[in-house]
BALOBA-1460 file (C-alpha; in Angstrom, 3 decimals):
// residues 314
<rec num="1" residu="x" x="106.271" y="-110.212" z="243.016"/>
<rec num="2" residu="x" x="102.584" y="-109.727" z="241.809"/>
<rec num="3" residu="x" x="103.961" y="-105.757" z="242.139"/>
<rec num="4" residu="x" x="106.662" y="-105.941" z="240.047"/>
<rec num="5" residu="x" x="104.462" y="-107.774" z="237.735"/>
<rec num="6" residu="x" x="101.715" y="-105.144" z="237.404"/>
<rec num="7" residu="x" x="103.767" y="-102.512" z="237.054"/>
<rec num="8" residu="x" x="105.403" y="-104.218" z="234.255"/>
<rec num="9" residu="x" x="102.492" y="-104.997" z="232.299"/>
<rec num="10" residu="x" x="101.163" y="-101.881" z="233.071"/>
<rec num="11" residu="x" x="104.620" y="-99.698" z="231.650"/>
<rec num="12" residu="x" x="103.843" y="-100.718" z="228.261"/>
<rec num="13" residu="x" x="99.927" y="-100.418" z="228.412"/>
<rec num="14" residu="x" x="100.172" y="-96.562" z="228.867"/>
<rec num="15" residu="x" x="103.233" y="-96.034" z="226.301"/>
<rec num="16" residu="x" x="101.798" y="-93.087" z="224.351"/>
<rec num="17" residu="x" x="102.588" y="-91.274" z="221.477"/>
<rec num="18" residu="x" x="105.005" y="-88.148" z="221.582"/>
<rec num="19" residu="x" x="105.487" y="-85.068" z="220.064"/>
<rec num="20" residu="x" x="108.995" y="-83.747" z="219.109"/>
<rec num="21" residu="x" x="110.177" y="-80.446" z="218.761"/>
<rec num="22" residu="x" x="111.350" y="-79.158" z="215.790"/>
<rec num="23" residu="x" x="114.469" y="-80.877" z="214.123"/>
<rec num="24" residu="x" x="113.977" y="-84.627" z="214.727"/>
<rec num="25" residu="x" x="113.451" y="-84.888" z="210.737"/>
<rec num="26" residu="x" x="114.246" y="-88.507" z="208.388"/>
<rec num="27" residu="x" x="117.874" y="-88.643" z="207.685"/>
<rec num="28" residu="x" x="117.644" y="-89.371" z="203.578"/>
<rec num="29" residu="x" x="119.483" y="-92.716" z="203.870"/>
<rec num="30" residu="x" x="116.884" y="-93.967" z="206.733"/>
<rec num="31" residu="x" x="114.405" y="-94.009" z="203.685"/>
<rec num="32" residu="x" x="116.324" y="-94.899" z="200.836"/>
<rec num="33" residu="x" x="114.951" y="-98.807" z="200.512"/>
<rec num="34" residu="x" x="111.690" y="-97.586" z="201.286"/>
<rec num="35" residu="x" x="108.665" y="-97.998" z="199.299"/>
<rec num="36" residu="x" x="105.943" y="-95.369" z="199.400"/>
<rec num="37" residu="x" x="102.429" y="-94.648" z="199.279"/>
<rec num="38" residu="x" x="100.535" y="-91.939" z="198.632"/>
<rec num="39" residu="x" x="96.992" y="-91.447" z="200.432"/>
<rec num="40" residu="x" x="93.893" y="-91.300" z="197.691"/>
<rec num="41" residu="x" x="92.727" y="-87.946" z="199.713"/>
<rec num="42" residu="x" x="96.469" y="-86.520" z="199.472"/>
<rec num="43" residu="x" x="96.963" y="-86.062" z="202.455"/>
<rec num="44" residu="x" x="98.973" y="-88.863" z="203.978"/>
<rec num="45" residu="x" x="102.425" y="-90.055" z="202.524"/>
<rec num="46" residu="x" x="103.575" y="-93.445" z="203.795"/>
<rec num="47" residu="x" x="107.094" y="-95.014" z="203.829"/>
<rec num="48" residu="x" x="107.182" y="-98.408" z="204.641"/>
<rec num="49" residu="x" x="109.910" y="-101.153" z="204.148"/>
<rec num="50" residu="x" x="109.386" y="-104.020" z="201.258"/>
<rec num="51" residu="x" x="107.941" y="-106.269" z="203.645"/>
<rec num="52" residu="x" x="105.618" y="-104.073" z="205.349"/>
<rec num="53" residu="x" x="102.847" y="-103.825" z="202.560"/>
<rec num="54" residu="x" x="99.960" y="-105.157" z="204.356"/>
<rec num="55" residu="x" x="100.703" y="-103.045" z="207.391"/>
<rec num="56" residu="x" x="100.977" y="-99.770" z="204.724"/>
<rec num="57" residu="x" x="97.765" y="-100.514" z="203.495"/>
<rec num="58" residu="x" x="96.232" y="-100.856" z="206.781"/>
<rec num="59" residu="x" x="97.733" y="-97.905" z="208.240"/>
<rec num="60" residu="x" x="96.422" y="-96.084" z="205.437"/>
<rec num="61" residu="x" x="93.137" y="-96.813" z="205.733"/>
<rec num="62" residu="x" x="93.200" y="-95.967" z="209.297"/>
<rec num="63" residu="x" x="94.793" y="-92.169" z="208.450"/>
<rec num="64" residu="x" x="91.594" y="-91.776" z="206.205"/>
<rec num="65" residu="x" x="88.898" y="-93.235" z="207.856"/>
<rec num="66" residu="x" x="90.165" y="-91.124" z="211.472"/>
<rec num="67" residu="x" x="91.145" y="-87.350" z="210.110"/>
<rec num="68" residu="x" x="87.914" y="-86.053" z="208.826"/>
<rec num="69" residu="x" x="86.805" y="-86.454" z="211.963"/>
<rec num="70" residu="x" x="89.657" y="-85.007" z="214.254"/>
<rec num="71" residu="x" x="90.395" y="-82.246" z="211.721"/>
<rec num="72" residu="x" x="86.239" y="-81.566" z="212.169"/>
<rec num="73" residu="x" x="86.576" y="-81.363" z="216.069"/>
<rec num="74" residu="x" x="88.979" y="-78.877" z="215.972"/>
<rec num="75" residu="x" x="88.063" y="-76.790" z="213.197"/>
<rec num="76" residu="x" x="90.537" y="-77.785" z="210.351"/>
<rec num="77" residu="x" x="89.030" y="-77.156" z="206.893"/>
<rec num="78" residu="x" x="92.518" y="-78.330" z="205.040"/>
<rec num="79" residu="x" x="94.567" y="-80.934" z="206.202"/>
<rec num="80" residu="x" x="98.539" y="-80.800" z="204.811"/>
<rec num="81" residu="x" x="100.204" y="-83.588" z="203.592"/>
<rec num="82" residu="x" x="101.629" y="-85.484" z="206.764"/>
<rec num="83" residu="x" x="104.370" y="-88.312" z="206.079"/>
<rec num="84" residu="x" x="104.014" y="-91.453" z="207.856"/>
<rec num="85" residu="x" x="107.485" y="-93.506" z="208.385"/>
<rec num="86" residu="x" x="107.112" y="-96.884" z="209.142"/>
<rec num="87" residu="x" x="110.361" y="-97.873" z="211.258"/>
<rec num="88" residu="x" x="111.125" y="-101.574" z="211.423"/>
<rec num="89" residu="x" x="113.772" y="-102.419" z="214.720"/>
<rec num="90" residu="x" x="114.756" y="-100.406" z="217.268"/>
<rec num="91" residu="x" x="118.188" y="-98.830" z="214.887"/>
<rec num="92" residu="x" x="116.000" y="-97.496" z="212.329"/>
<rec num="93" residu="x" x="113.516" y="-96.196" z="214.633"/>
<rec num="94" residu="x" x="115.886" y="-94.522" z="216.626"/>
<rec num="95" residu="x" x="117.631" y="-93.132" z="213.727"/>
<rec num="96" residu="x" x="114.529" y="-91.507" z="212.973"/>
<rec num="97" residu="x" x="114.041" y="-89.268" z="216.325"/>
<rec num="98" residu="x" x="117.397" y="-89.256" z="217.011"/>
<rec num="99" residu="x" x="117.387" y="-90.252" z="220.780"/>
<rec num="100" residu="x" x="114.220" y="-87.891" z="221.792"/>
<rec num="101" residu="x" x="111.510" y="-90.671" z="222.455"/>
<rec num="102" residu="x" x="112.195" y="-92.572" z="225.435"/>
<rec num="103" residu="x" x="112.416" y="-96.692" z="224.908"/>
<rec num="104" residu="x" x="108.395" y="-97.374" z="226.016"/>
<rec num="105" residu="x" x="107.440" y="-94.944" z="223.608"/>
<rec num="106" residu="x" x="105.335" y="-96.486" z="220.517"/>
<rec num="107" residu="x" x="105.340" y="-92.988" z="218.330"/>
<rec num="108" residu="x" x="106.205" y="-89.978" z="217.190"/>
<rec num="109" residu="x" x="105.351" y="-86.637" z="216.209"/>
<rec num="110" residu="x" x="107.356" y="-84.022" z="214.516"/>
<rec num="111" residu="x" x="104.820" y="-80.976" z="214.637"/>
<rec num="112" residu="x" x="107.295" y="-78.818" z="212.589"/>
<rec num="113" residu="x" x="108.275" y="-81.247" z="210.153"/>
<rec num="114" residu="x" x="104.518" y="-82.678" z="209.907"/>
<rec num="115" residu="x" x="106.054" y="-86.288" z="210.046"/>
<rec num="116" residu="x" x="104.595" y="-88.881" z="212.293"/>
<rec num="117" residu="x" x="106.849" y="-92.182" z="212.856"/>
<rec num="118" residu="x" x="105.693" y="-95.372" z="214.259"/>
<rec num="119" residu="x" x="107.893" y="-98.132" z="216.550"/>
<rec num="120" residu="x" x="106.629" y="-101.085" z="214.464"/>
<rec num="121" residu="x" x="108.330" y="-103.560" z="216.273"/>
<rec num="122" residu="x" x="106.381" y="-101.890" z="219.867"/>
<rec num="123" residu="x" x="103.422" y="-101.538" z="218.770"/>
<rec num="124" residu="x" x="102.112" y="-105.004" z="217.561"/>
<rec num="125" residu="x" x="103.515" y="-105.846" z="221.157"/>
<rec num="126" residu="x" x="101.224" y="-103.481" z="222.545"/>
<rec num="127" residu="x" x="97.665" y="-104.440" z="223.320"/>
<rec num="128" residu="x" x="96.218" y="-101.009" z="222.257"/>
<rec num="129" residu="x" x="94.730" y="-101.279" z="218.682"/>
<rec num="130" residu="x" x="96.602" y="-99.660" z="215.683"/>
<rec num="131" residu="x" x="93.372" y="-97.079" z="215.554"/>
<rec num="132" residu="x" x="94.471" y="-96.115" z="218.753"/>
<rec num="133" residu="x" x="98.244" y="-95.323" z="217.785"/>
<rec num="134" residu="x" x="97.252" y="-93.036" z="214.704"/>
<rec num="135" residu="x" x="94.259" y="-90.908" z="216.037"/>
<rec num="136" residu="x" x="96.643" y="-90.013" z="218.879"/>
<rec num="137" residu="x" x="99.334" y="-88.633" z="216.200"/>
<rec num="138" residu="x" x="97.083" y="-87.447" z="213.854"/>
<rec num="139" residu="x" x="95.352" y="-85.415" z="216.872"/>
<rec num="140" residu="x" x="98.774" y="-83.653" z="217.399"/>
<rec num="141" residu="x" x="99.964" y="-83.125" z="214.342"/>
<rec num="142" residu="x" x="96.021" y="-82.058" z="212.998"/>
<rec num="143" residu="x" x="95.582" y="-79.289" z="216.197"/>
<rec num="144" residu="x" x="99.524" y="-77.997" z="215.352"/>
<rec num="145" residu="x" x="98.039" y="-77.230" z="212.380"/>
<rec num="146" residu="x" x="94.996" y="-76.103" z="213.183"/>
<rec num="147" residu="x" x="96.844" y="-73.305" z="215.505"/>
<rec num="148" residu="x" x="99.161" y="-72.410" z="212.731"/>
<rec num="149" residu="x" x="102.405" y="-73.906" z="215.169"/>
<rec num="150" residu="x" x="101.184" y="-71.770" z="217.922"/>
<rec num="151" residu="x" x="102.817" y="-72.939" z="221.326"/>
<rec num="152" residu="x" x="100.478" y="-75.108" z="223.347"/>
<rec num="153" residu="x" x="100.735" y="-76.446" z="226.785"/>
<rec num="154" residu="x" x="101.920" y="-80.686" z="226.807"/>
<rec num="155" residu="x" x="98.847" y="-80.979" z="229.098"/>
<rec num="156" residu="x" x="96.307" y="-80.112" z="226.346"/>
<rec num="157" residu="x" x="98.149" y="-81.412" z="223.846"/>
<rec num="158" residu="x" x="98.725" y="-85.343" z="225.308"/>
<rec num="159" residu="x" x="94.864" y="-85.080" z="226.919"/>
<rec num="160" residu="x" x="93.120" y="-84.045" z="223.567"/>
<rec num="161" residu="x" x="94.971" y="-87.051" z="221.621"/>
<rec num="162" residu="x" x="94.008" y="-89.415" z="224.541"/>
<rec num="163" residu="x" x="90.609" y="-88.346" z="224.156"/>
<rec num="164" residu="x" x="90.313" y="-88.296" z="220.392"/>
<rec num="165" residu="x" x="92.049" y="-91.612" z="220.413"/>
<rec num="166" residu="x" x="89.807" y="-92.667" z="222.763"/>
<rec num="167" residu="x" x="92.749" y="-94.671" z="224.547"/>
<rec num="168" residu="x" x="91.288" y="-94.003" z="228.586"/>
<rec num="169" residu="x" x="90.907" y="-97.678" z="229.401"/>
<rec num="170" residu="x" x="90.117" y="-100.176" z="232.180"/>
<rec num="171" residu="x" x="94.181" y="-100.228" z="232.725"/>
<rec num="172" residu="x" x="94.883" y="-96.190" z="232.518"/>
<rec num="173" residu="x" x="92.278" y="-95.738" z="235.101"/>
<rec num="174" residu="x" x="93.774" y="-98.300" z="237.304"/>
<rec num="175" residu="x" x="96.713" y="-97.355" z="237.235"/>
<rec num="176" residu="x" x="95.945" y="-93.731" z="237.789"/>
<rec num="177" residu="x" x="94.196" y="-94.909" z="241.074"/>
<rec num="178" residu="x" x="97.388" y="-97.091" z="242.172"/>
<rec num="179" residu="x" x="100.018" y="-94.486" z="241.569"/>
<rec num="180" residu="x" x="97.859" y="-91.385" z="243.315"/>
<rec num="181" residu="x" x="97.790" y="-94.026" z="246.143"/>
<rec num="182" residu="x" x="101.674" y="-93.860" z="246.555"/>
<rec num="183" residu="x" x="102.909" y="-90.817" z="244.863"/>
<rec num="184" residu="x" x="102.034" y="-87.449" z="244.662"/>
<rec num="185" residu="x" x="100.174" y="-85.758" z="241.976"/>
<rec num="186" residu="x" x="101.454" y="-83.042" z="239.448"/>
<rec num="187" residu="x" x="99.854" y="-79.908" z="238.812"/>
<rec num="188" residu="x" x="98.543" y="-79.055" z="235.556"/>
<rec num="189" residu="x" x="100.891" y="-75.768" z="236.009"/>
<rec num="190" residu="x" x="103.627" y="-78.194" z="236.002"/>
<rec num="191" residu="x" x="102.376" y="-79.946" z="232.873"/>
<rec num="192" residu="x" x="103.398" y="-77.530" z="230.659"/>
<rec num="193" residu="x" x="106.615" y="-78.592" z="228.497"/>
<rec num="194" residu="x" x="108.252" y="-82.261" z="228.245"/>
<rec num="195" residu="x" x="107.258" y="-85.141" z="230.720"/>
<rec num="196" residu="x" x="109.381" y="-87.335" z="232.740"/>
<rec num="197" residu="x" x="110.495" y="-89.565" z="230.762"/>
<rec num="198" residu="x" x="110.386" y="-92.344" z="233.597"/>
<rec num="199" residu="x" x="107.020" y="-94.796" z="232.402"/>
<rec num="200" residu="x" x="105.642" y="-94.048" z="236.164"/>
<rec num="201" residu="x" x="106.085" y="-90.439" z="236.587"/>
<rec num="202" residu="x" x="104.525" y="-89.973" z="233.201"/>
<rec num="203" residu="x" x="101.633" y="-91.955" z="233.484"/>
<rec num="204" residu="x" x="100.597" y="-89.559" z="236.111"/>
<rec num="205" residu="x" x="101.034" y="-86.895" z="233.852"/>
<rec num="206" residu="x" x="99.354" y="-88.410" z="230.884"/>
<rec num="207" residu="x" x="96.119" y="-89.321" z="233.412"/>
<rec num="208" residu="x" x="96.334" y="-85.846" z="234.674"/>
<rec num="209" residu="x" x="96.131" y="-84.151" z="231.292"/>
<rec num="210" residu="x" x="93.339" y="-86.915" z="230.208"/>
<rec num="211" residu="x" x="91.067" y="-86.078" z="233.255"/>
<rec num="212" residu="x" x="92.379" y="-82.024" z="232.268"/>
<rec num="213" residu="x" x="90.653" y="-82.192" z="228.827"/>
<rec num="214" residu="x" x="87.828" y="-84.552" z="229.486"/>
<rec num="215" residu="x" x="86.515" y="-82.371" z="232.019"/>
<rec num="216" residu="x" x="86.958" y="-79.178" z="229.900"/>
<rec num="217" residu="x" x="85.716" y="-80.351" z="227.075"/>
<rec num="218" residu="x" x="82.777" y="-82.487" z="228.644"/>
<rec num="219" residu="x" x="81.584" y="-78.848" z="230.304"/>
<rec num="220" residu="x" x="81.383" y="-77.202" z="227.017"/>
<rec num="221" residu="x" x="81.240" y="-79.750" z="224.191"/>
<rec num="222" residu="x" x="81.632" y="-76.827" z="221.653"/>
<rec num="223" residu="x" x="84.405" y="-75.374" z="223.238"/>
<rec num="224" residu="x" x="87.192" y="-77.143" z="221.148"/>
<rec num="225" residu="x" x="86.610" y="-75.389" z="217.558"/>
<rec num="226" residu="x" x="86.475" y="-72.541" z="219.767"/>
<rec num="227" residu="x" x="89.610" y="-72.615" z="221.900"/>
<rec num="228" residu="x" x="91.554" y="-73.468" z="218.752"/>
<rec num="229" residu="x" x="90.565" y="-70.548" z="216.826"/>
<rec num="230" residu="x" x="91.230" y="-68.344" z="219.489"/>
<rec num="231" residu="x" x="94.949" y="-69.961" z="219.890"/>
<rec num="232" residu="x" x="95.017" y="-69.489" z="215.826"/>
<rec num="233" residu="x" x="94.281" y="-66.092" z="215.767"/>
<rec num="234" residu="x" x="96.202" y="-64.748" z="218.957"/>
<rec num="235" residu="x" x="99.371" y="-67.058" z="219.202"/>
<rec num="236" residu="x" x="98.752" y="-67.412" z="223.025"/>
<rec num="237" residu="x" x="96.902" y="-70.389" z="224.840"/>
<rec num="238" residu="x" x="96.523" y="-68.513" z="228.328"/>
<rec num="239" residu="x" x="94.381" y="-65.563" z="226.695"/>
<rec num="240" residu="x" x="92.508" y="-68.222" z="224.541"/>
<rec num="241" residu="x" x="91.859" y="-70.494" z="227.288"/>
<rec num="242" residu="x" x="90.109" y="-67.392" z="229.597"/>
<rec num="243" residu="x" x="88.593" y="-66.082" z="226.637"/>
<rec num="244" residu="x" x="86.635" y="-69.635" z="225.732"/>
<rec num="245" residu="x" x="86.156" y="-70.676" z="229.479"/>
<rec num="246" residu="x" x="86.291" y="-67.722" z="231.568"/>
<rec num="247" residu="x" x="88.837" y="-68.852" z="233.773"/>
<rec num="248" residu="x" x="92.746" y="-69.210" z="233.790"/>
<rec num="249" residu="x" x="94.777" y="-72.558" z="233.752"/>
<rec num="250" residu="x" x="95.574" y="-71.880" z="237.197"/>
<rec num="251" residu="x" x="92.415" y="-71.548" z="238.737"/>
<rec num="252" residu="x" x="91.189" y="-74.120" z="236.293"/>
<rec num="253" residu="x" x="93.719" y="-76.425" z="237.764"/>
<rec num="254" residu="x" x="93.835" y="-76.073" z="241.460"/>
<rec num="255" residu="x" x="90.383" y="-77.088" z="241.447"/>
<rec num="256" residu="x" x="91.263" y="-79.863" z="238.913"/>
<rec num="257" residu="x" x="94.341" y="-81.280" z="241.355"/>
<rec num="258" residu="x" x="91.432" y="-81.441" z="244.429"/>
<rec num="259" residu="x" x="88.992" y="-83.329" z="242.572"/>
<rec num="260" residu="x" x="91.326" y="-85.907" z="241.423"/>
<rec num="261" residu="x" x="93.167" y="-86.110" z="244.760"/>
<rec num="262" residu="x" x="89.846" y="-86.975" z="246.366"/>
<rec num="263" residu="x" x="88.824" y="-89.049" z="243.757"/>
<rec num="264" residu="x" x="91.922" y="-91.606" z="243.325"/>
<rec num="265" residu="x" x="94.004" y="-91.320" z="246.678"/>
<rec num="266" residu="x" x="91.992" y="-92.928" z="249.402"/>
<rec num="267" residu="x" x="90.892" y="-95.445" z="246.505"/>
<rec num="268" residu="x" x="94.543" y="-95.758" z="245.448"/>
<rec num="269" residu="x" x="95.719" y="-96.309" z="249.044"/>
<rec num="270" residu="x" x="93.408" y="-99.523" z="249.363"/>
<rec num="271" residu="x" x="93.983" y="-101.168" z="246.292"/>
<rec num="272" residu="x" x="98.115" y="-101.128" z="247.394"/>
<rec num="273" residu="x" x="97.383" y="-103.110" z="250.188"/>
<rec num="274" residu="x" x="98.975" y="-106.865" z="249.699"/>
<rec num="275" residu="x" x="95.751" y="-108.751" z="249.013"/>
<rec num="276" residu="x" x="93.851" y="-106.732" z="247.022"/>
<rec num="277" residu="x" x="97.355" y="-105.783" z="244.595"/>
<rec num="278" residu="x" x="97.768" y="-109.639" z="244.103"/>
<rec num="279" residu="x" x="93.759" y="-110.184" z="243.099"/>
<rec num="280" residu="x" x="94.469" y="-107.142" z="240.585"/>
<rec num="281" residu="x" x="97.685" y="-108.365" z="238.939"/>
<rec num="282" residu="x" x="96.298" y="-111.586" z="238.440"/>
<rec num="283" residu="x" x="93.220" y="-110.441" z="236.391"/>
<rec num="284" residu="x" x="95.253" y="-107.684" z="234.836"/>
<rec num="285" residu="x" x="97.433" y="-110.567" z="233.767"/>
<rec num="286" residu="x" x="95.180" y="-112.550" z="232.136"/>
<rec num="287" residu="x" x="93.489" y="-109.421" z="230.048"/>
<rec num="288" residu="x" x="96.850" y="-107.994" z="228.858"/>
<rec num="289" residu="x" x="97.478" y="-111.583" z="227.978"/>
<rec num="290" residu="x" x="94.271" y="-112.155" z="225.703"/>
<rec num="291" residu="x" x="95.115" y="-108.849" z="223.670"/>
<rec num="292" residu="x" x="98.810" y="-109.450" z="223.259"/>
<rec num="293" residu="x" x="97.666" y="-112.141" z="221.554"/>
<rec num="294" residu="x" x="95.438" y="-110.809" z="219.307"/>
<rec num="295" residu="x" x="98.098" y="-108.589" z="218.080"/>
<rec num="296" residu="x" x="100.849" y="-110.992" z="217.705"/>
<rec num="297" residu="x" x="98.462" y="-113.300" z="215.881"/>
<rec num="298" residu="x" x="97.225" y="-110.042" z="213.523"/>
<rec num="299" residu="x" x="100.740" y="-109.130" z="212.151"/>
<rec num="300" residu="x" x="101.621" y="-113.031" z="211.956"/>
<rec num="301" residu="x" x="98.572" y="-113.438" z="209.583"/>
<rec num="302" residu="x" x="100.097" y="-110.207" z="207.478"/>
<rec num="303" residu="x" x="103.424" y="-111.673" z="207.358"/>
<rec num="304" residu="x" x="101.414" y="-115.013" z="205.815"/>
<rec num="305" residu="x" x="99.558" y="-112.953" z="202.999"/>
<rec num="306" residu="x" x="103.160" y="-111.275" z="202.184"/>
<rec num="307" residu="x" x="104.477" y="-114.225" z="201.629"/>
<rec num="308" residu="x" x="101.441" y="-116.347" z="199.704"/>
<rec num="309" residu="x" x="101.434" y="-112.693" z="197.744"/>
<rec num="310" residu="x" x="105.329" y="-113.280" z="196.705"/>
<rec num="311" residu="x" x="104.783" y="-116.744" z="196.048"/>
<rec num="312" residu="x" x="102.165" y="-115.804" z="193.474"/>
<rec num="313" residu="x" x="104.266" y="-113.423" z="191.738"/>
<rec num="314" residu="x" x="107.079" y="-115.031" z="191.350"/>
């Protein structure tokens, strides 16, 4: 039982953002009642629905405050305009990605289309803050620019966000550890195109890619701008990865796949035992607990000012 609860709990803690391929674009009626707002820098255009404001204003904020920064780490001197589409239930939202995000996912990305779609409804459920959501898609949708749509690995791409999002928590690490304990691990050569859609099988592949870029990037703190202007200029990550590190993906990740085997497994095998699971779903419990109510309390204090702010007006 304390198992099934973990894993539960855990399922929606690691529900990341993801990034489409070309052609999951707005259908035109999706966003006909919408309202809009336009960024002050330009940059950002937000659709939201009537009763959304508060959460528009918010979320803009957060786009301005968090992609100087990213687009500064990777080299960006212009940032184009990126729409924002704030989907309210589960039939809008899926309307807007058309069937390509599975049901934990939170977010979107459409590289292509530069438009970056957020699971309202899932993400004031989830106990990751909203900073966390939108440095995650910006970080896609800023490097896709930055390499000029150049193909890059899902691996790179999913670590970088985590890391700029700064989203590698108590819980990922945990559960990282738990899962290495009782599954086996996927090679960053296998890491390349979509992940398993199955929450379990892709939180491997999301801690994998974390751990991928962290220790990269930790290495050679520089190496970022650089890798991404190599990608820019040739089109190809494999001779812009060797170039910048002096190494391919391959060897880079053998050696990658026997640190974190020897790092998590033995761990992971322990903490599966009986008595030492229960002990961790319990306290897991009662943290995911705390910040689900945070959240729930944040977007019920939004809904509150909506209303007081229609009151007033009419």
């Amino acid at each position: 039982m304390a198992k099934r609860i973990l894993a539960g709990l855990l399922t929606v803690a690691v529900a990341c953002a993801i990034p489409l391929a070309p052609g999951a674009l707005p259908a035109e009626d999706v966003l006909k009642d919408y309202q809009v707002l336009r960024s002050e820098s330009g940059s950002f255009v937000i659709f939201y629905p009537p009763n959304l404001v508060r959460m528009s204003k918010e979320i803009d904020k957060l786009l301005e405050e968090s992609a100087g920064g990213i687009a500064r780490d990777l080299g960006l001197e212009t940032i184009g305009t990126i729409k924002v589409i704030l989907a309210s239930g589960a039939k809008t939202y899926g309307l807007l990605h058309r069937g390509r995000v599975p049901e934990w996912g939170i977010a979107f990305s459409d590289l292509e289309a530069r438009v970056l779609g957020i699971n309202v409804d899932l993400v004031v459920r989830n106990p990751r803050p909203f900073s966390t959501v939108i440095r995650h898609e910006l970080s896609h949708l800023l490097l896709a620019q930055r390499v000029r749509g150049a193909a890059v690995p899902t691996w790179f791409m999913e670590g970088l966000a985590m890391m700029e999002a700064g989203e590698w928590t108590f819980s990922d690490e945990w559960r990282l550890m738990t899962l290495t304990g009782r599954r086996d691990l996927p090679y960053l050569e296998a890491l390349k195109g979509p992940f398993p859609q199955a929450a379990d099988e892709a939180a491997l592949c999301y801690g994998v890619s974390y751990l991928a870029v962290e220790e990269l990037l930790r290495a050679s703190p520089g190496a970022l701008m650089t890798l991404t202007a190599f990608i820019r200029d040739s089109g190809d990550f494999e001779s812009a990865f060797a170039s910048t590190f002096g190494k391919s993906t391959y060897d880079f990740g053998g050696k990658l796949y026997v640190e974190i085997d020897r790092r998590y497994r033995r761990a992971g095998t322990i903490l599966n035992a009986s008595p030492y699971w229960l002990g961790a779903a319990l306290l897991f419990v009662a943290v995911y607990t705390v910040k689900h109510v945070r959240s729930r309390r944040k977007l019920e204090r939004w809904e509150e000012e909506e209303a007081n702010e229609r009151r007033i007006w009419y």
